[in-house]
C-alpha positions in Angstrom: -39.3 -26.5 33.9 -42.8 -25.1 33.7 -44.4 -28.0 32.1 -42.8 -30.3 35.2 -43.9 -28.5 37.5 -47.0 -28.9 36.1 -46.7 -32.9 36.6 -45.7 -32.1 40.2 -41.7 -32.3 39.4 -40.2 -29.0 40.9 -36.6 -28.1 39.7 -33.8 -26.5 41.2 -31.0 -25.4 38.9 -27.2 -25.8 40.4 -24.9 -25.0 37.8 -21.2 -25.6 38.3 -19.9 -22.5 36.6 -21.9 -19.3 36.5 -21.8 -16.6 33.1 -18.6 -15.2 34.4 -16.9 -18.3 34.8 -17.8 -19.9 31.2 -17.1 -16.7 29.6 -13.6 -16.7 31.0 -13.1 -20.2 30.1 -13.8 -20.2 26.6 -11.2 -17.3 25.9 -7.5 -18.6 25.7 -4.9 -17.1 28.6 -5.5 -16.5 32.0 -4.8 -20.1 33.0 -4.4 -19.1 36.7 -7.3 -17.3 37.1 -8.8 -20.3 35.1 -7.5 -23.1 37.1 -8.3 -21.1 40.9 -12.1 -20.2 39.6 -12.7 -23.9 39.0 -10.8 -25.1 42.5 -12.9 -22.9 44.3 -16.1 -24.6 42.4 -15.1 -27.9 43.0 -14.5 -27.5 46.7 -18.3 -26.0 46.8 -19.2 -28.9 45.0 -19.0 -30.9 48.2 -21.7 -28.7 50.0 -23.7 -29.1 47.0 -23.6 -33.0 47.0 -24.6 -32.9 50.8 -27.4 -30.7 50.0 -28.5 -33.1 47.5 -29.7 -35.5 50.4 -33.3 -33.5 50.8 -34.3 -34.1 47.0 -36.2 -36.5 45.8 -33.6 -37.3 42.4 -30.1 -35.7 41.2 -29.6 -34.8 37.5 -26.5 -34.4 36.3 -26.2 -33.1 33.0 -22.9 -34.6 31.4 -20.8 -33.9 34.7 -20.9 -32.3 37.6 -17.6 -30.9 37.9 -15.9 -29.4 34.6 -12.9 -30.8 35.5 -11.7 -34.1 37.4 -12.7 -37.5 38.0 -16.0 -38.3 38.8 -15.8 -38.0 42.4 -18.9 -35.7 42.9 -20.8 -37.8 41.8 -19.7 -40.9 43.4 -20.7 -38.8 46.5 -24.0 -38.1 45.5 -25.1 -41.5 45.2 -23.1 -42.6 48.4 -25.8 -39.9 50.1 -28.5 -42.3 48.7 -29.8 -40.5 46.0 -30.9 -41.6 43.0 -29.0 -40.1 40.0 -30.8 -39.7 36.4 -27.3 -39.1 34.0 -28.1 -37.2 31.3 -25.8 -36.5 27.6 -25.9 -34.8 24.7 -22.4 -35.4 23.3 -19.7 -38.1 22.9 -18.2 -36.4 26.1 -16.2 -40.3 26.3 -14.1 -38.8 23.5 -11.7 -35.9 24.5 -12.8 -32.6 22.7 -11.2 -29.3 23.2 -11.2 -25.8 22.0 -8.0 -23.8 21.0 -8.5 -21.9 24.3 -7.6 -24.6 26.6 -6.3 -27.4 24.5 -3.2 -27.9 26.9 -5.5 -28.9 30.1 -7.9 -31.2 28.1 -6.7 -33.8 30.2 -8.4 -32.5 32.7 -11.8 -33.2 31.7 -11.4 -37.1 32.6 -13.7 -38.2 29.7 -13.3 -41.8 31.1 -15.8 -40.5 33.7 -18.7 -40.8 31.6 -18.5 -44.3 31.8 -18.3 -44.3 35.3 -21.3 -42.1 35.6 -23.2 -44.1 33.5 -22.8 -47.0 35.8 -23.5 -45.5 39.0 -26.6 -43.9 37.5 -30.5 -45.4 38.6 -31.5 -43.9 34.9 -29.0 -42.8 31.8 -30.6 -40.4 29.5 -29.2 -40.0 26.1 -29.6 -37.5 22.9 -29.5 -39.9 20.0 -29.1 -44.0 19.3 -25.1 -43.3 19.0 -24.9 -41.8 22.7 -27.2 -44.8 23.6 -25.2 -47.9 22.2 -22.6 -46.0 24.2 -24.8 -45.7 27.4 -26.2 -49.4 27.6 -22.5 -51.1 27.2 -22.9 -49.6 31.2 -26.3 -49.5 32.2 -29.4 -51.4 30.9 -31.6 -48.2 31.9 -31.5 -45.8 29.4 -33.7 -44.1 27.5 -33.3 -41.7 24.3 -34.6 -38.2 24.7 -33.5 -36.2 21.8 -32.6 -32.8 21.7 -36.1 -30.8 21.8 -37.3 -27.3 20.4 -39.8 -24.8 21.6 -42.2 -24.9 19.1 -43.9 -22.0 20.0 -40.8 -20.0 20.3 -39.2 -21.5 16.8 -41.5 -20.8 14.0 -41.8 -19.9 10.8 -42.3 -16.4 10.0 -43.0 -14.2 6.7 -39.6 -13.6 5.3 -39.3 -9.4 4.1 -38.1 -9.5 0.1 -34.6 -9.7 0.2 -34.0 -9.9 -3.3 -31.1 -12.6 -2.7 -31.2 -16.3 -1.6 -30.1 -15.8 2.0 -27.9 -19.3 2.9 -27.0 -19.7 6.5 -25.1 -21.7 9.5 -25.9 -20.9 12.9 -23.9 -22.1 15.7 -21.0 -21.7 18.5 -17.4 -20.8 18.7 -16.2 -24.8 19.2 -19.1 -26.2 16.2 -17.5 -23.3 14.0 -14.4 -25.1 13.1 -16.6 -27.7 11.1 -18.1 -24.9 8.9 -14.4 -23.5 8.4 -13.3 -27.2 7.5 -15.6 -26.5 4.5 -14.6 -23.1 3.0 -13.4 -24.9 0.0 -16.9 -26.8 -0.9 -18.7 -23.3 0.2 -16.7 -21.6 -2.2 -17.7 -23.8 -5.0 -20.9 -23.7 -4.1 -20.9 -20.1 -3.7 -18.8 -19.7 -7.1 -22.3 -21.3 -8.8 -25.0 -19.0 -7.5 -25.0 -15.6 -6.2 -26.9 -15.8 -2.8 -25.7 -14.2 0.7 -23.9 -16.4 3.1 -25.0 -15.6 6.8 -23.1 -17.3 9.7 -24.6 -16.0 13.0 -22.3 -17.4 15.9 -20.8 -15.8 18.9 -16.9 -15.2 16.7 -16.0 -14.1 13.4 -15.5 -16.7 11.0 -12.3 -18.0 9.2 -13.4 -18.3 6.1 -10.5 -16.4 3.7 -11.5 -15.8 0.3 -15.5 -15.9 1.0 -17.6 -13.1 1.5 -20.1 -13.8 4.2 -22.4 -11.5 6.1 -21.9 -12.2 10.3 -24.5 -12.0 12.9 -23.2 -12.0 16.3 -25.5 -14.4 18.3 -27.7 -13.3 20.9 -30.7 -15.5 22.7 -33.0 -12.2 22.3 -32.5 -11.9 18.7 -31.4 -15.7 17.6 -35.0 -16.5 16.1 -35.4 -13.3 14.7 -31.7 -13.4 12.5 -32.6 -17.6 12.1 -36.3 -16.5 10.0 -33.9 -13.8 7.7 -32.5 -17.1 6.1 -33.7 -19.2 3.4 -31.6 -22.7 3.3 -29.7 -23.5 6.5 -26.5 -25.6 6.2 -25.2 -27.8 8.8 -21.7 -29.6 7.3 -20.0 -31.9 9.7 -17.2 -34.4 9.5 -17.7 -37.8 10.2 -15.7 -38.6 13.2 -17.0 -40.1 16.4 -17.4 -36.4 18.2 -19.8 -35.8 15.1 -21.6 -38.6 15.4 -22.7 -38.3 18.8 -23.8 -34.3 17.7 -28.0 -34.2 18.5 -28.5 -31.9 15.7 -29.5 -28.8 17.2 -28.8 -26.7 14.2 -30.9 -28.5 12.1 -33.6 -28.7 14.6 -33.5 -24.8 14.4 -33.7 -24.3 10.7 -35.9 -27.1 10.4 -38.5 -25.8 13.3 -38.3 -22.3 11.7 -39.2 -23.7 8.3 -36.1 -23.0 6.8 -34.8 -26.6 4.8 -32.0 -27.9 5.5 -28.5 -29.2 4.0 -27.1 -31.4 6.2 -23.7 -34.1 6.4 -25.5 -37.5 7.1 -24.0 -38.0 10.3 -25.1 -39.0 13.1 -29.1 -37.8 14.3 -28.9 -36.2 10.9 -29.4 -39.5 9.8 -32.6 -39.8 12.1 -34.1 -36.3 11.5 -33.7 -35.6 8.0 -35.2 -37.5 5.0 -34.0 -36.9 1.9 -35.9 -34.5 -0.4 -39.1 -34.7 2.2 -38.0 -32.7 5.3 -34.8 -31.9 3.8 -31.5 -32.6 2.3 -28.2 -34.7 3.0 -25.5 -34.6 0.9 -21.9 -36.7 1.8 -19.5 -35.5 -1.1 -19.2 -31.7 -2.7 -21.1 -32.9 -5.8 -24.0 -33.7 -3.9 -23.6 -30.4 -1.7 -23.7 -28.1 -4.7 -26.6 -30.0 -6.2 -28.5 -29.7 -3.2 -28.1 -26.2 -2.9 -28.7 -25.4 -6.3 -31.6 -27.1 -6.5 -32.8 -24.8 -3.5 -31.6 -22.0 -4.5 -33.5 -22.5 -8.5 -36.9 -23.6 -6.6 -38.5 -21.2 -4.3 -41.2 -23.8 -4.7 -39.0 -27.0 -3.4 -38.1 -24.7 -0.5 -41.1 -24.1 0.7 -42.5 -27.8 0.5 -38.7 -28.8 2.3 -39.6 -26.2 4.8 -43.5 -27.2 5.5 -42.2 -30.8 6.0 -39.3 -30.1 8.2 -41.5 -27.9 10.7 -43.8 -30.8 10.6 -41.1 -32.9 11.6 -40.2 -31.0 14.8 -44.2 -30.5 15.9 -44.5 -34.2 15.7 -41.0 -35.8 17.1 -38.9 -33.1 18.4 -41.7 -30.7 20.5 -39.9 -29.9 24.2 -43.1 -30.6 25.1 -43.3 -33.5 24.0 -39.7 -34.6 25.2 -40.2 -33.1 28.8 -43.1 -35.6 28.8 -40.8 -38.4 28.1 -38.3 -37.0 30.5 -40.8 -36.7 33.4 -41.6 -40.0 33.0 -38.3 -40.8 33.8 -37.9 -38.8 36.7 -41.4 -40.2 38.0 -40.3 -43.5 37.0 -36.6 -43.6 38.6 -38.1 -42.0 42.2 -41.0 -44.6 42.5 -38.3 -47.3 42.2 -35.9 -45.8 44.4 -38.8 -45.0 47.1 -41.1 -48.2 46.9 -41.2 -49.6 50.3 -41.9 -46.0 51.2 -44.9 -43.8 51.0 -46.8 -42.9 47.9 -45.4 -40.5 45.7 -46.7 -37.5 45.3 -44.5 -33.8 44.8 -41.4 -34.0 44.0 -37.8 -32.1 45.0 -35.6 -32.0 42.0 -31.7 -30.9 42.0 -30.7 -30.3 39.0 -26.7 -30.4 38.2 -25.5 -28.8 35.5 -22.1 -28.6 34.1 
């Protein structure tokens, strides 16, 4: 937000559900309180969509209702606004969590589609989400998932005396690192390092010692420079493939290599034994990591190259240039009979 306001792009953020609300949905139970909380939200959305009218542009970030059809939205762009659609998931394929598998109906994921067509400019995380995007709109542009660079980086590691291998990640992404106890605990069975999963639950992993960090945004790069390889194992399903690789992005822009499922922008960030590693089956998982975990040297080379990586491709500063190009770009060709542009009003919808 700082850098677009420094292009003259100011931002006003309008989120549907506030800290309360999102921590009440992600736990299971409650489903009245649940089901009242997002009523009253998507009533206000209404007064939200009319107050859309004195901005320049709309974004809405993968919907702006949690739940329901895309009707919001539809009203938005009735107000004549333009709309910049913007997603970093395959949101067109239902996922749920355990909490509130039972209402995942709810979530309408055919409305993506009909976003993406109502939409002035689609903004997309990877290729995957793209191919997806331009079957609906030919205006779309790839703007990957970014990191602060100045925020995430590398930092001297205190002697641990172990190889300190980690997954970093939330409640929902968790279930793909507990699909892969079994490969973990052969790889773990081969060399004695520390296994550090820092998420916001306690892992399932029976039969595997591991170390957990509660997450926290004020200590997240503090617990991500204690680790030494970071892993990032995912299946390869359509949900997967449209994952921007944030972990990745992390361990990478903290100079911490990678081991990574070739998957989707895995495929696009990571370069095999340059910036990283990917491996498909368990043999090439334990090699990978034992190669690693044998060559402080290799780590450190993995590591240099990742961070390079991220400074040159994956910067939010470079990637809010890109996306206030778009913004400039989609207003100028809403407003061009009218009068030259110059600040702009942003309303920011986020889900």
């Amino acid at each position: 937000m700082p850098y677009l306001k420094s292009k003259g792009i100011e931002v006003d953020l309008i989120p549907f559900a506030d800290d309360d609300l999102m921590a009440m949905l992600h736990k299971p139970g409650r489903q009245t309180a649940k089901a009242v909380a997002n009523l009253s939200r998507f009533l206000g959305r209404f007064g939200d969509a009319i107050r859309a009218r004195r901005y320049d542009a709309v974004l809405i970030h993968r919907a702006a209702c949690i739940a329901g059809p895309a009707t919001i939205e539809r009203l938005i762009v009735a107000l004549g606004r333009p709309v910049i659609y913007d997603f970093d998931d395959a949101i067109f394929k239902l996922h749920t969590t355990d909490a509130n598998r039972r209402f995942g109906w709810l979530k309408f994921p055919g409305k993506t589609r009909a976003i993406c067509r109502i939409s002035d400019h689609v903004v997309a995380g990877n290729s995957y989400l793209a191919e997806y995007a331009l079957k609906h709109n030919s205006r779309v542009t790839v703007i990957p998932t970014s990191i602060d660079t100045d925020l995430y980086r590398p930092q001297k590691k205190k002697p641990n005396g172990r190889v300190v291998v980690g997954w970093t990640g939330s409640s929902t992404s968790q279930t793909h690192l507990e699909m892969f106890a079994s490969t973990i605990s052969q790889m773990l069975a081969r060399r004695e390092v520390e296994l550090r999963v820092i998420s916001d639950r306690e892992p399932i992993l029976p039969g595997i010692e591991c170390v957990w960090q509660p997450w926290s945004p004020k200590t997240e790069v503090a617990d991500l420079s204690g680790l030494d390889i970071g892993i990032m194992p995912i299946p390869d399903d359509e949900w997967a493939r449209g994952k921007c690789a944030l972990k990745a992005l992390q361990y990478m822009a903290m100079g911490v290599p990678a081991i990574c499922s070739p998957v989707g922008a895995n495929n696009e960030l990571v370069q095999h034994g340059d910036n990283g590693f990917l491996a498909s089956s368990t043999e090439d998982w334990i090699s990978c990591f034992e190669a690693l975990v044998d060559d402080s040297r290799l780590r450190t080379r993995l590591g240099s190259n990742a961070r390079l990586t991220v400074e040159r491709r994956y910067s939010m500063k470079l990637c809010a240039e890109l996306f206030a190009r778009v913004v400039t770009d989609t207003v100028e060709e809403h407003r061009r009979s009218e009068r030259p542009l110059r600040s702009l009003r942003f309303f920011a919808s986020l889900r």
